[in-house]
C-alpha positions in Angstrom: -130.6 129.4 19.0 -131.9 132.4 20.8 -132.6 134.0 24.6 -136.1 134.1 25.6 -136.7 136.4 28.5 -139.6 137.1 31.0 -143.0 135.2 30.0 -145.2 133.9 33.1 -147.5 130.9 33.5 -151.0 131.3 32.9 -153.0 130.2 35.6 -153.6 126.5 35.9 -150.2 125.5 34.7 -149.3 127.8 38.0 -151.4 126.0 39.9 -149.7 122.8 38.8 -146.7 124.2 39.7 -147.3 125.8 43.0 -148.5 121.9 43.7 -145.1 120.9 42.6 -143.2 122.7 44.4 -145.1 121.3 47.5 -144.5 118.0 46.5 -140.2 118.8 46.1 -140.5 119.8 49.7 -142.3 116.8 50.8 -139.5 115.2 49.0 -136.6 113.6 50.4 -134.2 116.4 51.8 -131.2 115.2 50.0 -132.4 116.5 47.0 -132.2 120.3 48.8 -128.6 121.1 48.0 -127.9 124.3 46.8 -125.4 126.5 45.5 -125.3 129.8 47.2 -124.0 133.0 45.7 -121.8 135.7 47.7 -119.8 139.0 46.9 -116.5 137.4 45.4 -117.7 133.7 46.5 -119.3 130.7 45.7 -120.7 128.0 48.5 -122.0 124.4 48.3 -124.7 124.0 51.1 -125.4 120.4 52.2 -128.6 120.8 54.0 -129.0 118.2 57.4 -131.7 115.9 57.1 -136.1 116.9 58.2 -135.5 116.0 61.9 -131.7 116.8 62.4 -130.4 119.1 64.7 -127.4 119.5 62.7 -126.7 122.4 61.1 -125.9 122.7 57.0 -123.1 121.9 55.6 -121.1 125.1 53.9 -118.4 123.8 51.5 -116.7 127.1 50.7 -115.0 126.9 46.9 -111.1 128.2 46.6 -111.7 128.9 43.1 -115.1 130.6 42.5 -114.5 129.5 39.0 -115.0 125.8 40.5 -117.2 123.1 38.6 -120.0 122.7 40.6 -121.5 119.1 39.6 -121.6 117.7 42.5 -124.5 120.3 43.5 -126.6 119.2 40.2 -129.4 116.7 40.4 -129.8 114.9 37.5 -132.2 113.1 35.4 -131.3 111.0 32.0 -134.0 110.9 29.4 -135.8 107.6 28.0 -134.1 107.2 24.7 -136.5 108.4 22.2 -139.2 110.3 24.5 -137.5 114.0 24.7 -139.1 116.2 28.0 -140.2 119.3 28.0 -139.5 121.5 30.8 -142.6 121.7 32.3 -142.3 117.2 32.3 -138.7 117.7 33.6 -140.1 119.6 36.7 -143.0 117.7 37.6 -140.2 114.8 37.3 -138.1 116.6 39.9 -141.3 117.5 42.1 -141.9 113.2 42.0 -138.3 112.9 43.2 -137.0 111.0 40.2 -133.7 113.2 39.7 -130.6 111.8 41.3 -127.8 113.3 43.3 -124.9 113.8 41.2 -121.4 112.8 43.5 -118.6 114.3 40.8 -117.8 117.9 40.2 -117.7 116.9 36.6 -120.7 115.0 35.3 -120.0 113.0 32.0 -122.7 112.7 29.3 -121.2 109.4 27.5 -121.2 108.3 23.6 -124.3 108.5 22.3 -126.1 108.4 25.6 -129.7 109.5 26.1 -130.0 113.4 26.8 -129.5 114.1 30.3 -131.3 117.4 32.6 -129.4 119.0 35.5 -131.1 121.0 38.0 -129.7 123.6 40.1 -131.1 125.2 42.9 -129.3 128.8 43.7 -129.8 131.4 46.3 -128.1 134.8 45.7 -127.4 136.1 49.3 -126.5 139.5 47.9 -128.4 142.4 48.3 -129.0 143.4 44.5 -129.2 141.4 41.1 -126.1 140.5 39.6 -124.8 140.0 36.7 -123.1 136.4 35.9 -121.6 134.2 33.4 -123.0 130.7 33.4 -121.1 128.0 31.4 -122.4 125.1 30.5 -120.7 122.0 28.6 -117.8 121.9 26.0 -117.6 123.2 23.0 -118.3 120.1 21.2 -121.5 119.8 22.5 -124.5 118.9 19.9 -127.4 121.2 21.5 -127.4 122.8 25.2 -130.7 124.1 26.8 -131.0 126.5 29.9 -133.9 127.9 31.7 -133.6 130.6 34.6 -136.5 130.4 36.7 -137.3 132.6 39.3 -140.4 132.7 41.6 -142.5 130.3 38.5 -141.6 132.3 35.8 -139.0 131.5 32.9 -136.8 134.3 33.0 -134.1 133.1 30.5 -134.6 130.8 27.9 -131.0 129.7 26.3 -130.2 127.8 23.4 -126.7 126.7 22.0 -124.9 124.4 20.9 -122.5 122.4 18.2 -125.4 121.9 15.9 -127.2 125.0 16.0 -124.1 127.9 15.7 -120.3 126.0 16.1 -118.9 129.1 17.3 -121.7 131.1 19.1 -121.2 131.3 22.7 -118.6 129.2 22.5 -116.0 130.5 24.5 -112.0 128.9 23.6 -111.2 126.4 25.8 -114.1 126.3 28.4 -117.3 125.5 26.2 -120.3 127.3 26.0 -121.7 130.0 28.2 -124.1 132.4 28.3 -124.9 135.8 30.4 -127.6 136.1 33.2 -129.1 138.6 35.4 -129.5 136.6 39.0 -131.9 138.4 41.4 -131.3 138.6 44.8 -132.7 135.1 46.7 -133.6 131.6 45.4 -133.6 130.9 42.0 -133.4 127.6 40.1 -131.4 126.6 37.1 -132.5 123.9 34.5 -129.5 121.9 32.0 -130.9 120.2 29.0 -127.9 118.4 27.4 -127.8 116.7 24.2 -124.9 115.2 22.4 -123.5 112.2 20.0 -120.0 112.7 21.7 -119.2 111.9 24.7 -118.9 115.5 26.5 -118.0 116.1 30.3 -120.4 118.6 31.9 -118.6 121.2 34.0 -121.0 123.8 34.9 -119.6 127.3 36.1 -121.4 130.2 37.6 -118.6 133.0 38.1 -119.6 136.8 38.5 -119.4 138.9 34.9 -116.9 140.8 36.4 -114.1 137.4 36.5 -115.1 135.4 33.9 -112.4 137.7 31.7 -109.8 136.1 34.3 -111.0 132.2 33.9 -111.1 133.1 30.2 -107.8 134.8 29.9 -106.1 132.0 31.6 -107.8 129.2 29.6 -106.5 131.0 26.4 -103.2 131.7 27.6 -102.9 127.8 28.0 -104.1 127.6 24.7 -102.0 129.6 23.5 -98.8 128.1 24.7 -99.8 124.3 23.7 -100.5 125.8 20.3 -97.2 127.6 19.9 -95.4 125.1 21.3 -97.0 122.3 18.8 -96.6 125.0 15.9 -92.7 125.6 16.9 -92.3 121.7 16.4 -94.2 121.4 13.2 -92.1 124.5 11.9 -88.6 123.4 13.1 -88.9 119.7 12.0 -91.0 120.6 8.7 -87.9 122.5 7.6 -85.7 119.6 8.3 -87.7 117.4 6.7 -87.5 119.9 3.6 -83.8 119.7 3.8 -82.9 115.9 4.7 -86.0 114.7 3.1 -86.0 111.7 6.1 -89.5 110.0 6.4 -89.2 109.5 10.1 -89.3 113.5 10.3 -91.9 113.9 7.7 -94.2 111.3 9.7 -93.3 113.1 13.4 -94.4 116.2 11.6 -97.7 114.8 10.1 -98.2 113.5 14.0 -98.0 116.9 15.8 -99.7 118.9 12.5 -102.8 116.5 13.2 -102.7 116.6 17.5 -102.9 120.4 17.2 -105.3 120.2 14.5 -107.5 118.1 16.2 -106.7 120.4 19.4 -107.6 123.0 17.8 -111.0 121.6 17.2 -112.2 120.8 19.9 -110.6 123.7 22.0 -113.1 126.0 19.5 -110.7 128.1 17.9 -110.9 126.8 14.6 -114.7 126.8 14.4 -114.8 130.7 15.6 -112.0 131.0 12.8 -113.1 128.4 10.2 -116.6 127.1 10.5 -118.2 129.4 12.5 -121.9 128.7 11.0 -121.6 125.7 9.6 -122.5 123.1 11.9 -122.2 120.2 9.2 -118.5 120.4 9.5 -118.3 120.8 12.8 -120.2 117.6 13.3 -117.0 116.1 12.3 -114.4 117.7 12.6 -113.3 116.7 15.7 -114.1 112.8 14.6 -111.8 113.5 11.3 -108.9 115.0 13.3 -109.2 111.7 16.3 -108.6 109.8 13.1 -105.7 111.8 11.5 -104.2 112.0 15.1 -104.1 107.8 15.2 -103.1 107.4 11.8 -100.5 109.6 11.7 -98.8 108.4 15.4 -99.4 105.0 13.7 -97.5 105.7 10.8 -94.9 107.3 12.9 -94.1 104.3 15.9 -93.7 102.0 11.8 -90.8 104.3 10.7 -89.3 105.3 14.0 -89.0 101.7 15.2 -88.2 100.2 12.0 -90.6 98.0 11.5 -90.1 97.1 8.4 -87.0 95.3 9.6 -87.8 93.0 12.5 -91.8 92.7 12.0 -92.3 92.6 8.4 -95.7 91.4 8.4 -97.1 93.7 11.3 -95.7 96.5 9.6 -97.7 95.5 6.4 -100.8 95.0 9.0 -100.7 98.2 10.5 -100.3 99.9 7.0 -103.7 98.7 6.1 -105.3 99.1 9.4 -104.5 103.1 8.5 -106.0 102.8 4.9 -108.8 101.0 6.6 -109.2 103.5 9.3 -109.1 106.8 7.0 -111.4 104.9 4.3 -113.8 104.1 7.1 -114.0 108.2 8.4 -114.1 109.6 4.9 -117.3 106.8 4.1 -118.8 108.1 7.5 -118.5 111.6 6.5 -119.5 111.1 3.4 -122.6 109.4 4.5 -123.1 112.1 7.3 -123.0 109.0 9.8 -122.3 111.0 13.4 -123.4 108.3 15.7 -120.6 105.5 13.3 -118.4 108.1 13.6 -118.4 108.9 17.1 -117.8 105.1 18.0 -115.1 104.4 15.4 -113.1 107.8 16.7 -113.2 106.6 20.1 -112.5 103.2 19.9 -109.9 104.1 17.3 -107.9 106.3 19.5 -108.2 104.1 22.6 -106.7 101.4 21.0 -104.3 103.7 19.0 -103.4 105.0 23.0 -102.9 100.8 24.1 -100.8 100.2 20.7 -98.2 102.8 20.7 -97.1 101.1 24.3 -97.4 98.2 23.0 -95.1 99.3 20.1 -92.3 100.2 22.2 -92.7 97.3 24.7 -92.0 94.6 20.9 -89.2 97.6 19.9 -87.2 96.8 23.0 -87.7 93.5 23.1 -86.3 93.5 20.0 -82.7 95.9 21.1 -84.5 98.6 18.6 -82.7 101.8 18.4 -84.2 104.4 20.7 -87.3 101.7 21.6 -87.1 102.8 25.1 -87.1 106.5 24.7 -90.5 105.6 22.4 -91.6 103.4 25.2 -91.3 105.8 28.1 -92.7 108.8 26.0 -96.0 106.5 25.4 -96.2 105.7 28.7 -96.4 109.4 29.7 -99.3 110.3 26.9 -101.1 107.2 28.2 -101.0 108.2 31.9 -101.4 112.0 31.1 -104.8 110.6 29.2 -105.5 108.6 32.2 -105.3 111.1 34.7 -107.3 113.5 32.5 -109.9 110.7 32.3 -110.0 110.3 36.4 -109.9 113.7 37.0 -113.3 114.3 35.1 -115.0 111.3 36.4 -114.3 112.8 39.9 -111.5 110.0 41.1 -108.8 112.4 41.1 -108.5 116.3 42.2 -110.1 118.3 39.6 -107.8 121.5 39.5 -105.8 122.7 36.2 -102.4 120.4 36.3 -105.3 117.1 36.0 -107.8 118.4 33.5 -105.0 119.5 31.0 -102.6 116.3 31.9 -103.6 114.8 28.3 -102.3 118.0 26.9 -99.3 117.6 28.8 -98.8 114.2 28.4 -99.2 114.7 24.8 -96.7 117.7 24.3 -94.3 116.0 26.7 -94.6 112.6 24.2 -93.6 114.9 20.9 -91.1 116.5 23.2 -89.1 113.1 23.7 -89.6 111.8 19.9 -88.2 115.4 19.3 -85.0 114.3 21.4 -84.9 110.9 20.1 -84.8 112.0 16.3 -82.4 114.8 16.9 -80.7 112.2 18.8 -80.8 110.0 15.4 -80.2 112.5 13.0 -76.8 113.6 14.9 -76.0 109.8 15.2 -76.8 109.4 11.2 -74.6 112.1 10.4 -71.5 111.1 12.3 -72.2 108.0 10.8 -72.3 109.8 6.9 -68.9 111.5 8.3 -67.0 108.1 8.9 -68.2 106.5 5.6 -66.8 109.5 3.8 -64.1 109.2 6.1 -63.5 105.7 5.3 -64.2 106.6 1.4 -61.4 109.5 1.4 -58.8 107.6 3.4 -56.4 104.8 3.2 -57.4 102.1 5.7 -53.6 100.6 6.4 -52.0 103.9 6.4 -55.0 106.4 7.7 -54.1 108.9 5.1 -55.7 110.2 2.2 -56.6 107.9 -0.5 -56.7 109.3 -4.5 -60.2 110.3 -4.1 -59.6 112.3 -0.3 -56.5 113.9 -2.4 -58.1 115.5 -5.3 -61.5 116.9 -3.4 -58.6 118.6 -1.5 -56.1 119.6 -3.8 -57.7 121.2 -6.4 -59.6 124.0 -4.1 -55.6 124.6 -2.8 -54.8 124.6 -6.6 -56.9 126.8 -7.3 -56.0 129.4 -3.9 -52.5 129.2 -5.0 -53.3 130.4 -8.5 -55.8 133.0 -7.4 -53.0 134.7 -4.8 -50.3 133.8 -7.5 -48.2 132.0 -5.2 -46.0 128.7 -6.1 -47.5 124.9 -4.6 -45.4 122.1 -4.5 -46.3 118.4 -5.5 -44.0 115.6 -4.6 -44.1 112.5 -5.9 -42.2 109.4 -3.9 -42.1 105.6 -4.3 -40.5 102.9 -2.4 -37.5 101.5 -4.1 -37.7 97.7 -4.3 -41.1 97.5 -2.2 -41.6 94.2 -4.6 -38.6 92.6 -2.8 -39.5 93.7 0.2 -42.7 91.7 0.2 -41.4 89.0 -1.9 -38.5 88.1 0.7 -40.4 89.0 3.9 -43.8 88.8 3.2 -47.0 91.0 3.1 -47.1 91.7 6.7 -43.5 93.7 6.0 -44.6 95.3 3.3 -47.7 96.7 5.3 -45.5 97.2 8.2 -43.2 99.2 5.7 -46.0 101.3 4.3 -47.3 102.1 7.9 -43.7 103.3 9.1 -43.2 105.9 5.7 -46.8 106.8 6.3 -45.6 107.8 10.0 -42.5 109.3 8.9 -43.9 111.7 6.1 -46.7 112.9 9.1 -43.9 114.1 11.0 -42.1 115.6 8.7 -44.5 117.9 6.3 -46.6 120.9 7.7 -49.5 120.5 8.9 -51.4 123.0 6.1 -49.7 120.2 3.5 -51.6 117.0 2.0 -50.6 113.5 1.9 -52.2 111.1 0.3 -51.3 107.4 -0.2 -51.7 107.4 -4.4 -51.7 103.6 -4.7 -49.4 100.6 -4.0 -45.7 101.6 -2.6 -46.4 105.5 -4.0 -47.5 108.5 -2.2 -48.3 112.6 -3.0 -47.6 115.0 -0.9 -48.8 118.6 -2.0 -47.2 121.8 -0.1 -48.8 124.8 -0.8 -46.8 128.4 -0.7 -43.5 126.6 -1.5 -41.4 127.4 -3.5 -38.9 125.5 -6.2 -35.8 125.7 -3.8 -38.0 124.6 -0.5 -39.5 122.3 -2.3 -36.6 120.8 -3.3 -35.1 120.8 0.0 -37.8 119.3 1.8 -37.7 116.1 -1.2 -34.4 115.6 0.5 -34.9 116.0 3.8 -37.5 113.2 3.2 -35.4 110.9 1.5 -32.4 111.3 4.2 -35.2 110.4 6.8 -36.4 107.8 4.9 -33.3 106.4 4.3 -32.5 105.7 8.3 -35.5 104.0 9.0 -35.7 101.1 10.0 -39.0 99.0 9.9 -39.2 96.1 12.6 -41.1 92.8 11.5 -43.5 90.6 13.4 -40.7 88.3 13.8 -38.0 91.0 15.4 -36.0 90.9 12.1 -35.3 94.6 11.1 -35.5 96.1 7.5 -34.0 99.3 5.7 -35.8 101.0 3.0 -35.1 103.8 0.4 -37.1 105.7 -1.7 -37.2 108.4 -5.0 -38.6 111.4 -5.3 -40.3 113.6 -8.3 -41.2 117.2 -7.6 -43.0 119.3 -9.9 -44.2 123.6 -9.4 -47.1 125.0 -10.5 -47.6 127.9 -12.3 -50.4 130.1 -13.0 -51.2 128.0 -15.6 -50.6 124.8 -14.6 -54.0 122.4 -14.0 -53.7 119.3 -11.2 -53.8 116.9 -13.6 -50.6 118.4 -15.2 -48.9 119.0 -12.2 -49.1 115.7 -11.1 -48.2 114.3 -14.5 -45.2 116.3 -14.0 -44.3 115.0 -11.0 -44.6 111.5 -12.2 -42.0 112.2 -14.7 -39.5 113.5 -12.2 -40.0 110.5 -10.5 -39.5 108.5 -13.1 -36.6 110.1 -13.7 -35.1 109.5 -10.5 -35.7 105.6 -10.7 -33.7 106.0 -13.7 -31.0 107.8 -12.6 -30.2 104.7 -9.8 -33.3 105.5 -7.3 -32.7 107.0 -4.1 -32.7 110.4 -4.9 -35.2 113.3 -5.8 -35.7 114.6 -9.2 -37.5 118.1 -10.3 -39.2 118.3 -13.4 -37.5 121.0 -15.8 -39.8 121.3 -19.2 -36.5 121.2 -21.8 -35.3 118.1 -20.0 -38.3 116.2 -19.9 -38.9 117.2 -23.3 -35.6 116.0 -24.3 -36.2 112.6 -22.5 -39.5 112.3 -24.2 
């Protein structure tokens, strides 16, 4: 790769050319388009055909950054019969060049390489220095020459497979700096490439080319912090829920910026900047990942698994297969395989993913449609990218970087839809422990709800040294109650006490349902006396209720009571064994009445 200045012709190959250059203006007049340089402006000229009165056409550029395709004239090689320049321009002197009709020229998949010629006229005054640039930075091997007047005055080489990273400017391709004299000059593309590359060549004064630049890598970076943000963010979820669906969105949006990355430049000048054996693929390896990954992704987000067993199992080996068939081409240093398989691979990885979410809502998946619309806007944003280039839509920035927005808009939505899910999942984890901690008749507590509760309050009141209360109460003859009026009482019956003992202990006290016709109630920071008082505040309630049946019949109900104070010493398990005794004792003593447990007394009975 090098730039070859100054050099003239010797004398016969001058004559040839001064014969040439006869001949081009013998030529057809279409061919005499030109791009004309002014002081802060750039100017397509149509010129009106030999004979016309007409005047030129002047198409003025908004943007002096502008692609200026449209005023190439191209020529494809034979495949297998390279040119030289001096066979290139007695090929445009015979008129076989074409007009190109795009601002964006595109040099396809392992098509032949292709020459563009550009004639230029400098209107200012004095030489002036300019940045020309060329084709993207994936670009295998680029060619220019400058000529001016017959003689080469800049001979430039880059490219891919000669120096990944030199010249290659992030985000706009490669470029190099030339000197343009004042008048007529002409500009010669040689581009070569496996990939399929769009040719946007730019000639913007030295002076702005920081501007295009500067904006190109501010775009750059704000995909690639955005992408980096979502890898980060859901990376760390993934470390703390360990949920596949987020390991696979991350794997998705690691490999698109990856791959962006790539072929943006940045990680050749910062990777591989001389080694052009990786950058042959890397690009091709990244397509792959970047398939694979979304792949894997649309399996676990959709659940296929559950409604399309066997396509599930399909599209798990069609990933093996894919990533098996990259690593073989790498290994094999197949580019041409390589470039094919990528590209057919992520075209049909594009198709699939809509195709995905149209099954997922036929089949009343979870979330299908938010997949379905965000596929939608990748595939369109690709589209529009696509038409832009190939000169069917505007060319400005919004349509060239639409795959990049279609594509960070897509992650944006599966962002929404799994924090969407994971919400949803956890207010799902909250009812089942809900439903595991609570009675479902009587909607309080159940043994398990009780003790995750109690023994941190246990453990308060001890710390602070203050006296907590745990009351004991059963329903006298709940047996008879269901025996003479059947189940549906007796559930009716535990429903009402459960009601009764919500309206009548303090909200910072527990209640629990302990098992059959027997409940708990713990009061914190009360002490014997209150404690006692509230036991019979509850039986007196108790005692008036009355519990009406399906039927209209009604029901009265009493119950006993056993109450039991902790002490610095005293563990749950004790203090609910105490309890149990006072209880006891109060069935024994004739029921309907509250007992406290007194240590000598239960000793005694004991």
């Amino acid at each position: 790769m090098h730039i070859r200045s100054g050099g003239r012709w010797p004398g016969r190959e001058r004559a040839l050319l001064a014969i040439m250059m006869i001949a081009m203006l013998a030529a057809t007049p279409a061919m005499a388009q030109q791009v004309r340089l002014g002081a802060g402006s750039v100017v397509g000229v149509e010129p009106a055909q030999v004979g016309s009165t007409t005047t030129p056409e002047l198409s003025p550029f908004a943007d002096p950054a502008s692609p200026l395709g449209r005023y190439a004239l191209l020529l494809d090689e034979q495949p297998g019969q390279p040119l030289t320049l001096e066979q290139a321009r007695a090929h445009l002197a015979a008129g076989d060049f074409r007009r190109s009709t795009v601002d964006i020229p595109n040099l396809g998949n392992r098509s032949p390489p292709r020459w563009l010629h550009f004639a230029i006229d400098n209107t200012q005054p004095a030489a002036r220095d300019y940045r020309i640039y060329v084709a993207e930075g994936w670009t295998d091997r680029v060619d220019a020459w400058l000529i001016r007047a017959g003689e080469i005055r800049l001979h430039w080489q880059g490219g891919d497979e000669r120096s990944p990273s030199h010249y290659l400017r992030p985000g706009i391709g490669f470029a190099f700096d030339a000197s343009l004299p004042p008048g007529p000059s002409e500009l010669f593309l040689r581009v070569d490439s496996v990939d399929s590359v769009a040719l946007a060549p730019r000639i913007v004064a030295l002076a702005d080319a920081s501007e295009l630049e500067g904006a190109a890598q501010h775009w750059l970076g704000l995909v690639h912090g955005f992408l980096l943000a979502l890898v980060v963010t859901y990376g760390l979820l993934w470390l703390t829920l360990r949920e596949t669906s987020l390991l696979r969105y991350v794997a998705y949006v690691a490999s698109y910026l990856y791959m962006h990355l790539a072929y943006s430049g940045i990680a050749a000048h910062a990777l591989w900047p001389d080694s052009p054996a990786i950058g042959r693929f890397a690009i091709l390896v990244g397509m792959t990942l970047f398939a694979s990954s979304g792949i894997a992704f649309a399996r676990q987000f959709l659940r296929m698994r559950q409604w399309a067993p066997r396509l599930d199992r399909t599209l798990a080996w069609l990933v093996r297969l894919a990533l098996a068939a990259m690593a073989i081409f790498v290994v094999a240093n197949a580019q041409g395989p390589a470039v094919d398989f990528a590209f057919a691979y992520i075209m049909a990885f594009t198709l699939l993913m809509v195709a995905f979410g149209v099954l997922g809502v036929r089949h009343r998946q979870d979330q299908a449609k938010l997949f379905l619309v965000a596929s939608l806007i990748s595939m369109i944003g690709a589209m529009v990218a696509t038409l832009a280039v190939m000169g069917k839509l505007p060319f400005n920035a919004v349509t060239f970087r639409a795959i990049e927005i279609g594509v960070m808009t897509e992650a944006s939505i599966w962002a929404l839809a799994l924090g969407l899910r994971l919400r949803r999942d956890r207010e799902g984890r909250v009812r089942a422990l809900q439903l595991a901690q609570h009675d479902p008749l009587t909607g309080l507590l159940n043994r398990r709800g009780f003790l995750d509760r109690a023994l941190p309050a246990l453990k308060t009141a001890s710390s602070a040294a203050t006296p907590l209360a745990v009351i004991m109460l059963d329903i006298d003859h709940f047996k008879s109650i269901n025996d003479q009026h059947g189940h549906d009482a007796g559930d009716r019956t535990l429903v009402a006490v459960a009601e009764c003992l919500r309206d009548l202990v303090s909200s910072d006290g527990l209640i629990a349902r302990w098992g059959g016709e027997e409940f708990v109630i713990l009061l914190p920071a009360m002490p014997q006396t209150e404690a006692v008082a509230t036991a019979e505040r509850l039986r007196a309630r108790l005692a008036d209720l009355t519990v009406i049946l399906s039927d209209g019949r009604e029901i009265r109900l009493t119950v006993s009571l056993g109450i039991a104070i902790s002490t610095t010493a005293t563990g749950l398990e004790d203090l609910l064994r105490q309890a149990d005794d006072a209880l006891y004792k109060a069935k024994q003593a004739g029921r309907n009445r509250a007992e406290i447990w007194a240590p000598l007394e239960m000793g005694a009975a004991e």
